[in-house]
ZADO-1210 file (C-alpha; in nm, 4 decimals, padded with zeros to 6 digits):
<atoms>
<atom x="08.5110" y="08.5356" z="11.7508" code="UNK" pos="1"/>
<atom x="08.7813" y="08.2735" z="11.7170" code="UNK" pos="2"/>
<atom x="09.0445" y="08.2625" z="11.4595" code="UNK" pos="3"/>
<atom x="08.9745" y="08.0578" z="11.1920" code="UNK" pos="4"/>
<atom x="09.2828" y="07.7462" z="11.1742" code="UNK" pos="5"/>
<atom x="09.4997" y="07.6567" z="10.8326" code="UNK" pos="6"/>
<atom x="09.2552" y="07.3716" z="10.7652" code="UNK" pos="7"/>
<atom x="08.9391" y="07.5416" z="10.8707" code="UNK" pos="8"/>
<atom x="08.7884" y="07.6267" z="10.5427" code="UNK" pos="9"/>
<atom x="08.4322" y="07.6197" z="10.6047" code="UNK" pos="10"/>
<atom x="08.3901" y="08.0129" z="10.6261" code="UNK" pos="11"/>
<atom x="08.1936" y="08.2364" z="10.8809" code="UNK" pos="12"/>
<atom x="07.8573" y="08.1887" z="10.8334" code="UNK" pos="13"/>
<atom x="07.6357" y="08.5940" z="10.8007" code="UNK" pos="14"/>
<atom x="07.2704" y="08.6218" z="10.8497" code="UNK" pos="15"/>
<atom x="07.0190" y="08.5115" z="10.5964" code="UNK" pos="16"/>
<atom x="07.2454" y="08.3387" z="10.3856" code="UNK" pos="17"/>
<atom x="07.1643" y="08.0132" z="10.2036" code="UNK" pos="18"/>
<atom x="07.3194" y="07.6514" z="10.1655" code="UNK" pos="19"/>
<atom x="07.3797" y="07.7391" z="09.8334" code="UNK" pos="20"/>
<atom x="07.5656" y="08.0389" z="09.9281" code="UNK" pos="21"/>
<atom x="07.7760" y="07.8958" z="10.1742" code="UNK" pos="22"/>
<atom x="07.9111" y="07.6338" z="09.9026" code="UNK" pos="23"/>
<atom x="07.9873" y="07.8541" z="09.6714" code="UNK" pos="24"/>
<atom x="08.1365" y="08.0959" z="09.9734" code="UNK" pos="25"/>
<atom x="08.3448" y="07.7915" z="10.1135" code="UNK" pos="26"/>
<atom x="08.4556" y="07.6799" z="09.7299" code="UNK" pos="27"/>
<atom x="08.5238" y="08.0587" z="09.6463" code="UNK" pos="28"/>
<atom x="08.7699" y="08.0391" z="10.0537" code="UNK" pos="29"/>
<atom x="08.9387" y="07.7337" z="09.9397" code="UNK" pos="30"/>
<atom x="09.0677" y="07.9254" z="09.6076" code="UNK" pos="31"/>
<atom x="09.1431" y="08.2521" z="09.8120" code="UNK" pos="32"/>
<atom x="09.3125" y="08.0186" z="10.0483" code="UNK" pos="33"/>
<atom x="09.5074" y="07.8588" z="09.7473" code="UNK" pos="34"/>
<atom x="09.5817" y="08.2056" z="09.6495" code="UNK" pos="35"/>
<atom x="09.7837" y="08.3378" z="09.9722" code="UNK" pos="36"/>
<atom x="09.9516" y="08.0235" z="09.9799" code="UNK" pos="37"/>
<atom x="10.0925" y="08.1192" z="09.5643" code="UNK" pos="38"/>
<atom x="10.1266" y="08.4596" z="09.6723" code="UNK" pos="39"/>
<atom x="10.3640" y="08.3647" z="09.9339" code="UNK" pos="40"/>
<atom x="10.5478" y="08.1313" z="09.7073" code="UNK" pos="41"/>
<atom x="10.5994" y="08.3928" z="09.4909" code="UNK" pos="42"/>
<atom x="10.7455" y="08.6126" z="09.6891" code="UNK" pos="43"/>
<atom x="10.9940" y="08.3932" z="09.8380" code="UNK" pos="44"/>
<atom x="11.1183" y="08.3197" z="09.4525" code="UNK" pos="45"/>
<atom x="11.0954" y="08.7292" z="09.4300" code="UNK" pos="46"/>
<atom x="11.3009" y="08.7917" z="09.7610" code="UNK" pos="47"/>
<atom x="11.5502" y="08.5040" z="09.6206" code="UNK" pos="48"/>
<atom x="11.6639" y="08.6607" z="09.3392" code="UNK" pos="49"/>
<atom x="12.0451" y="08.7711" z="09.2819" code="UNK" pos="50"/>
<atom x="12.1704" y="09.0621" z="09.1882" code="UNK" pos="51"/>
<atom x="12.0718" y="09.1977" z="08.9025" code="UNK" pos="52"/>
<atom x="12.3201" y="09.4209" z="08.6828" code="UNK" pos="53"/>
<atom x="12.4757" y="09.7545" z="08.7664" code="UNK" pos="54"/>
<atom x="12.3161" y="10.0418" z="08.7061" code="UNK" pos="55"/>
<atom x="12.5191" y="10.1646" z="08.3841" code="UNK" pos="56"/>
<atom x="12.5380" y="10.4815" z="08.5514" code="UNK" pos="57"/>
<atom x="12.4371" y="10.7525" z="08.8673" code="UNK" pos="58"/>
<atom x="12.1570" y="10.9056" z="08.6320" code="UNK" pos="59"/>
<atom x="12.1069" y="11.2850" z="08.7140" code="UNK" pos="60"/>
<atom x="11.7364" y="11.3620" z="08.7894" code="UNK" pos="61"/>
<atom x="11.5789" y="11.6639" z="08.8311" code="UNK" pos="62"/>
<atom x="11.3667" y="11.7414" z="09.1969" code="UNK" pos="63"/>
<atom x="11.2096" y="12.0719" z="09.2536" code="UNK" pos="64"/>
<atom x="11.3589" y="12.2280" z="09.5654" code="UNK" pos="65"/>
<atom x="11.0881" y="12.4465" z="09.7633" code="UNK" pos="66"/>
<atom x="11.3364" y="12.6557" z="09.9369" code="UNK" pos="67"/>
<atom x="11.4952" y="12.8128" z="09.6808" code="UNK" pos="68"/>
<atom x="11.1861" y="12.7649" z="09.4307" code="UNK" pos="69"/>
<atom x="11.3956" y="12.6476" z="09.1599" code="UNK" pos="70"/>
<atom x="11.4904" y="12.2591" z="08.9985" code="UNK" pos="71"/>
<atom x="11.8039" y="12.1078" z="09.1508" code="UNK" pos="72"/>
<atom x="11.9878" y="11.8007" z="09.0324" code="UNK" pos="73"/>
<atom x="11.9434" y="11.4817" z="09.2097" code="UNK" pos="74"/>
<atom x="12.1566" y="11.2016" z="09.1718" code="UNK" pos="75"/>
<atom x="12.0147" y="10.8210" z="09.1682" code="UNK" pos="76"/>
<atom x="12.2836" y="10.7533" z="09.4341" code="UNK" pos="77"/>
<atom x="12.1071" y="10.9959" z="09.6547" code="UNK" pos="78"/>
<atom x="11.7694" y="10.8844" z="09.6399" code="UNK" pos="79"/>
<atom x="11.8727" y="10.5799" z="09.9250" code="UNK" pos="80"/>
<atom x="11.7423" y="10.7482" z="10.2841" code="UNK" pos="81"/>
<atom x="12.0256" y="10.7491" z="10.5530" code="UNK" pos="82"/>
<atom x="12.0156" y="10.3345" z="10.6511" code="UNK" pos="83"/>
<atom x="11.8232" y="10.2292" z="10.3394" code="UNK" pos="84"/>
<atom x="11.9352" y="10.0304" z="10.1185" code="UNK" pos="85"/>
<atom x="11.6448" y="09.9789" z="09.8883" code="UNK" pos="86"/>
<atom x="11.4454" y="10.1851" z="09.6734" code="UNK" pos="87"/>
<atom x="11.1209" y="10.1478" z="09.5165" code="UNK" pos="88"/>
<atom x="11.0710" y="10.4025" z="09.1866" code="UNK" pos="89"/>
<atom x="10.7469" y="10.4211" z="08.9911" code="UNK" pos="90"/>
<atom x="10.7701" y="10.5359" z="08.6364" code="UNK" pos="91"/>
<atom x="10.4823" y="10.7917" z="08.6209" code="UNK" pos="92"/>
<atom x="10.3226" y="10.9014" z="08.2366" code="UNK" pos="93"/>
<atom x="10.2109" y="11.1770" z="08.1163" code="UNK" pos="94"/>
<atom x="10.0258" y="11.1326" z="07.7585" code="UNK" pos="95"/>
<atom x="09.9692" y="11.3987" z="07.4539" code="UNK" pos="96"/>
<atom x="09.7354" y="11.6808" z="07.4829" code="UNK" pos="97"/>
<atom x="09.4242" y="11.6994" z="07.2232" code="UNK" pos="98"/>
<atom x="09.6910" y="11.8867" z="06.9938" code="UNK" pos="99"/>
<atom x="09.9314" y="11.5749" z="07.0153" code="UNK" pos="100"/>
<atom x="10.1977" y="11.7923" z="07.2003" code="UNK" pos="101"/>
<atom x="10.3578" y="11.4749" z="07.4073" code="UNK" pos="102"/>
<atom x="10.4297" y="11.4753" z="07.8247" code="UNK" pos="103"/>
<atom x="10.1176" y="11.7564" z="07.8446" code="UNK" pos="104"/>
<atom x="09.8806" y="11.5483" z="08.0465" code="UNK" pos="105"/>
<atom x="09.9073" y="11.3243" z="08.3372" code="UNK" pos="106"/>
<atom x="09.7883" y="10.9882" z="08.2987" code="UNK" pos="107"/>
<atom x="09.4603" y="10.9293" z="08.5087" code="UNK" pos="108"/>
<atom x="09.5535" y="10.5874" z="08.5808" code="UNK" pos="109"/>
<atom x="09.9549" y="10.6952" z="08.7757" code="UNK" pos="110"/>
<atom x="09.7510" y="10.9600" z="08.9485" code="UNK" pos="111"/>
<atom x="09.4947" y="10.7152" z="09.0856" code="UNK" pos="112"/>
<atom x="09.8134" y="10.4980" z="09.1948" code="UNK" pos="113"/>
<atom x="09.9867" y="10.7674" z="09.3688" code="UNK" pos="114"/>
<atom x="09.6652" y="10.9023" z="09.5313" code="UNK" pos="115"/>
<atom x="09.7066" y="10.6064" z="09.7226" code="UNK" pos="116"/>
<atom x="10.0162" y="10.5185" z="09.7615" code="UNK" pos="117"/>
<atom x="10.1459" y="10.8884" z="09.8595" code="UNK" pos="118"/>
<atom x="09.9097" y="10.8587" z="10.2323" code="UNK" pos="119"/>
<atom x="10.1123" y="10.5327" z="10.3029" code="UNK" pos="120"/>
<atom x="10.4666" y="10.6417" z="10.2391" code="UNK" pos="121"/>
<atom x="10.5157" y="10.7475" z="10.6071" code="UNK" pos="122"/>
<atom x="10.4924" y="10.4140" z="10.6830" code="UNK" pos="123"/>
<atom x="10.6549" y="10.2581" z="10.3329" code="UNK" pos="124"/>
<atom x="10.9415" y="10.5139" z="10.4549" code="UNK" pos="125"/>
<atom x="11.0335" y="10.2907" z="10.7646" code="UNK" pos="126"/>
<atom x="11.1454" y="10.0324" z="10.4872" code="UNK" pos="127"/>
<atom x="11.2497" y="10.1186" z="10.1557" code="UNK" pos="128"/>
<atom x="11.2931" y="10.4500" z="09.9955" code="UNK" pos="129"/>
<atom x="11.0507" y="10.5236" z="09.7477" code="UNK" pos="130"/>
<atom x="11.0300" y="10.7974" z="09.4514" code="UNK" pos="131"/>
<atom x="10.7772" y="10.8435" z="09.1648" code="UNK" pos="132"/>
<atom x="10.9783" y="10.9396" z="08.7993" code="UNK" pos="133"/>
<atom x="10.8453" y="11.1070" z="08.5078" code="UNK" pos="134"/>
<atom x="10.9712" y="11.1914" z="08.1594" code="UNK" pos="135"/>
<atom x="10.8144" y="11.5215" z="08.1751" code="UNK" pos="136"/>
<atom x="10.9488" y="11.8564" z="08.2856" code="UNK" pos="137"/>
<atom x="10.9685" y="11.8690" z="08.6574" code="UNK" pos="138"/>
<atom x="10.7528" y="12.1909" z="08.7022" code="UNK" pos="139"/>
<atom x="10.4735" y="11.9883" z="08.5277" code="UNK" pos="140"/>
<atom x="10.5133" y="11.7119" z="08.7551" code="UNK" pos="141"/>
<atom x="10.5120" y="11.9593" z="09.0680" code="UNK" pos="142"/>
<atom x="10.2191" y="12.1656" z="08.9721" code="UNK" pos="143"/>
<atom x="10.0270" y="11.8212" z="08.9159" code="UNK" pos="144"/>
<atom x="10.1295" y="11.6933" z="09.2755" code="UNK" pos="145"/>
<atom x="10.0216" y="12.0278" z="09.4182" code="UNK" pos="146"/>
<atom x="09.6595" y="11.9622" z="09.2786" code="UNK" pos="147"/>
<atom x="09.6358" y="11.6278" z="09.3994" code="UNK" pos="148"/>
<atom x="09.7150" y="11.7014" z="09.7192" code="UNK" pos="149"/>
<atom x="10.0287" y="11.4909" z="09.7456" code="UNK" pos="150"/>
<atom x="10.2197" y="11.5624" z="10.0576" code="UNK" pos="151"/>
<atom x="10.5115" y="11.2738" z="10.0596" code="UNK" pos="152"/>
<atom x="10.6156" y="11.1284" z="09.7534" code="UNK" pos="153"/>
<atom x="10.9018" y="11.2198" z="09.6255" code="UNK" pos="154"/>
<atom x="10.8787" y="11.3531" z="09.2512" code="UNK" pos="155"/>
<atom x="11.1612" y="11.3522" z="08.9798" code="UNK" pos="156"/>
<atom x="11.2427" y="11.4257" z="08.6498" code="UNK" pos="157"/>
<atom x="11.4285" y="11.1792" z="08.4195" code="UNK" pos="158"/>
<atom x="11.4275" y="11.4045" z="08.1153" code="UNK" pos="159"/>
<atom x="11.8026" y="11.4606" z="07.9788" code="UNK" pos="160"/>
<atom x="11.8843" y="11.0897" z="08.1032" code="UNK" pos="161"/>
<atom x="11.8505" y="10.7479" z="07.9442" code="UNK" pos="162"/>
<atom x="11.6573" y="10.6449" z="08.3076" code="UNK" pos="163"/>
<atom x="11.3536" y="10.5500" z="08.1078" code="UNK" pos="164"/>
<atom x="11.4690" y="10.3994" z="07.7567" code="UNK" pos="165"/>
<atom x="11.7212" y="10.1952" z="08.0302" code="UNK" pos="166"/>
<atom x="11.4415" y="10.0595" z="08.2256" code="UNK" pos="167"/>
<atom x="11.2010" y="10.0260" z="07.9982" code="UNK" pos="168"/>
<atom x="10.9579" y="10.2942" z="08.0852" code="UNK" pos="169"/>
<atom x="10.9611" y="10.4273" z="07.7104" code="UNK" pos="170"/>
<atom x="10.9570" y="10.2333" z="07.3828" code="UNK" pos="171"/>
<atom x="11.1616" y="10.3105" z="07.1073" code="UNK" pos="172"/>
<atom x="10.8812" y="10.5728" z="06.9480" code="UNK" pos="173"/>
<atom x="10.9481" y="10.7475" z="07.3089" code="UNK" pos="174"/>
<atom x="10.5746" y="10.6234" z="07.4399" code="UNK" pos="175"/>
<atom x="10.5793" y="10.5961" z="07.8478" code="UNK" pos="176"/>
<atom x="10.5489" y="10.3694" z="08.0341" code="UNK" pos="177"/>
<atom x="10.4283" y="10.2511" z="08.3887" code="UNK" pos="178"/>
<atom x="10.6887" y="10.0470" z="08.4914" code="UNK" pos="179"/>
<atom x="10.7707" y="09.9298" z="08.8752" code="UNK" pos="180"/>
<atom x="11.1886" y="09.9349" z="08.9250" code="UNK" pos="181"/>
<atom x="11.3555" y="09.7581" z="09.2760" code="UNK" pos="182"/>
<atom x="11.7345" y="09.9305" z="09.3156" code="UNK" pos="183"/>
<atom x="11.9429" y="09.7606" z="09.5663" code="UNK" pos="184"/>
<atom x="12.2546" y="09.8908" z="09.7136" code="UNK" pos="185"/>
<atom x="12.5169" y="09.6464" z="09.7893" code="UNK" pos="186"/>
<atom x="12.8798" y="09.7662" z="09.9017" code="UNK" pos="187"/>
<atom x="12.7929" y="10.0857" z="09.7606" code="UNK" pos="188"/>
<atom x="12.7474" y="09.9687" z="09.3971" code="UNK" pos="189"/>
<atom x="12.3816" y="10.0227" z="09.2828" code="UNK" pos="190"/>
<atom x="12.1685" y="09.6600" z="09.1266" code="UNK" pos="191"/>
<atom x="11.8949" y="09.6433" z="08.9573" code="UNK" pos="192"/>
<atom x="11.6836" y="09.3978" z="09.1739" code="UNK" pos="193"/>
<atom x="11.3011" y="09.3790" z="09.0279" code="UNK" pos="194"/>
<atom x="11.1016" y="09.5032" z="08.7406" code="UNK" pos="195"/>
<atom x="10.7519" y="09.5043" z="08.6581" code="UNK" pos="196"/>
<atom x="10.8250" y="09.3020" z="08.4018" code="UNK" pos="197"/>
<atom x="10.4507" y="09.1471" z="08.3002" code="UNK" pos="198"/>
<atom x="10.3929" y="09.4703" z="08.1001" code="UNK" pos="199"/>
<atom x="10.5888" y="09.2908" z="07.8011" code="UNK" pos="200"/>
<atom x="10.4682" y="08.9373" z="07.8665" code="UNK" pos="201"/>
<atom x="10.1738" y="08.7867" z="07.6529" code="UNK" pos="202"/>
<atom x="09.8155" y="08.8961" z="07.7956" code="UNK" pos="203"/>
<atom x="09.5504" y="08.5795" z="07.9297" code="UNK" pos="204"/>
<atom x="09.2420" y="08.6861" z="07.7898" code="UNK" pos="205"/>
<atom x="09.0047" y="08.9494" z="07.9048" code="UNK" pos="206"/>
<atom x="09.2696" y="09.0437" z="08.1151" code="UNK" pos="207"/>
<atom x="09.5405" y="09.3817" z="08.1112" code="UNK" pos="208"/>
<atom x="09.9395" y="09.3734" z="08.1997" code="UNK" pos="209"/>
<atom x="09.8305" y="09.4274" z="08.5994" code="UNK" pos="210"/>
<atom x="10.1955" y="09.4309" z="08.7028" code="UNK" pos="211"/>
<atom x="10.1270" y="09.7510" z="08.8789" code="UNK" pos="212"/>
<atom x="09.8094" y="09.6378" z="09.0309" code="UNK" pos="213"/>
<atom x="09.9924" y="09.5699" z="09.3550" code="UNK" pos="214"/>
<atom x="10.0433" y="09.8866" z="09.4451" code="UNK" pos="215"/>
<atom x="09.6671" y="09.9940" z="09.3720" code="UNK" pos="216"/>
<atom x="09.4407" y="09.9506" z="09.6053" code="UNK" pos="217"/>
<atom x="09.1560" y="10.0766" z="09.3616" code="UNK" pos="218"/>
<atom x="09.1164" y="09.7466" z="09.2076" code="UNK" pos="219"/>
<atom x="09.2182" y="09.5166" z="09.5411" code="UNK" pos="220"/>
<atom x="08.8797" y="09.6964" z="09.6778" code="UNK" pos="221"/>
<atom x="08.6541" y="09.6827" z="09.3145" code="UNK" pos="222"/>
<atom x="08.7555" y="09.3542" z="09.2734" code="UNK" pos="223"/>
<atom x="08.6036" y="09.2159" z="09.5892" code="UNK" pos="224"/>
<atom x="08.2354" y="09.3649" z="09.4411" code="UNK" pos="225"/>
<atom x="08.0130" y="09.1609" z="09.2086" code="UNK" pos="226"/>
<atom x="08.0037" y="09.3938" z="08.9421" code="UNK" pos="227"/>
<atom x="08.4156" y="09.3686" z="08.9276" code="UNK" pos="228"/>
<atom x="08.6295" y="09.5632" z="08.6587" code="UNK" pos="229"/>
<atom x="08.4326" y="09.7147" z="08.4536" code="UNK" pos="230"/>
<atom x="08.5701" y="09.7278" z="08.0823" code="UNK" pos="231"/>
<atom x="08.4201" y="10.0517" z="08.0325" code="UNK" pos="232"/>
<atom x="08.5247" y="10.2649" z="08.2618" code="UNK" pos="233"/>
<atom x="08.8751" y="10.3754" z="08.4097" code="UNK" pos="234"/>
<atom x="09.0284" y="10.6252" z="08.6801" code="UNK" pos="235"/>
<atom x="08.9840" y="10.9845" z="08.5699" code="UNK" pos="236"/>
<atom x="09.1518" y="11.3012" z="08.7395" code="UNK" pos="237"/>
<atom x="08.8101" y="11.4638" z="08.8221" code="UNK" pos="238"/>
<atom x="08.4722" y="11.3571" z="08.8620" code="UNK" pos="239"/>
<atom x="08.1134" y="11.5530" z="08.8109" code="UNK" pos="240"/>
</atoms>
């Protein structure tokens, strides 16, 4: 099969189907099409982008060390791999139990993101650094990762720092949230670079924040099925 050229939009045609299908097919390419071309644009704006400000400080998280079974302090600074200097952190929730008691529960939703992304950060690894952050005690955050089966990610507690209020992964009545942060290093001073930053911005109808959606290939792969997103139903951390 031949690759299809920039200006070749008149699909690959599949067994059985109808005229009717391949013109609605072909109108549905030329929007896809239109799509990677905004995508790309996008990103060039994204990669464009100065410096943002300096971190206001070299916040202290907490990391469970296996070795000597115990939490250990672990500086933002020294979250950039040896001959990285980028680093991707996700800002994971936990919500209330049924009592209320807040940072109890994992969010379903994180857990379905890391699910994924924790099987690609071998590869991810080559190019940024990457580390998932959580308000919650660090032993909660551990035991969690040890029943999903997480193997790479690299898990830290915020709690005792500002990290969250900072970068807007909390509101002021100390809710999470899921926020997406981009740390540059840049002659060893630490930027801000990117933030998820549609969580705050004014919702198109029928439609959620999806600034994370990115980094979710959940929905990339539900979306491409008729029935789509369903409004009633979500990720949940087990299934009957």
């Amino acid at each position: 099969m031949s690759a299809t050229t920039p200006d070749q939009t008149r699909g690959l045609p599949f067994p059985g189907e109808s005229e009717d299908y391949r013109r609605a097919r072909n109108e549905l390419l030329e929007a896809e099409l239109a799509l990677r071309r905004q995508e790309q644009s996008v990103a060039d704006l994204r990669r464009g982008l100065p410096l943002g400000g300096r971190v206001p400080m070299d916040y202290a998280f907490e990391e469970w060390d296996d070795k000597q079974s115990a939490a250990r302090a672990t500086a933002l600074s020294d979250l950039f791999a040896e001959g990285r200097d980028t680093l991707f952190l996700y800002s994971f929730m936990f919500n209330p139990d049924a009592s209320g008691r807040p940072l109890q529960i994992a969010c379903p939703m994180c857990t379905s993101m890391i699910d994924g992304v924790d099987g690609e950060l071998p590869h991810i690894a080559e190019n940024v650094s990457f580390a998932a952050v959580t308000k919650a005690p660090i032993e909660r955050f551990r035991a969690h990762a040890h029943t999903r089966g997480w193997r790479h990610v690299r898990l830290l507690s915020s709690a005792g720092t500002s990290y969250n209020r900072d970068y807007h992964a909390e509101t002021s009545d100390a809710d999470q949230r899921p926020m997406a942060t981009v740390m540059v290093r840049r002659d060893g001073a630490i930027h801000h670079f990117w933030s998820s930053e549609m969580l705050a911005a004014p919702l198109d109808p029928g439609q959620g924040p999806r600034h994370v959606d990115f980094m979710w290939p959940l929905w990339a792969i539900i979306d491409r099925t008729p029935s789509g997103r369903r409004s009633d139903w979500g990720p949940q951390l087990a299934y009957r």
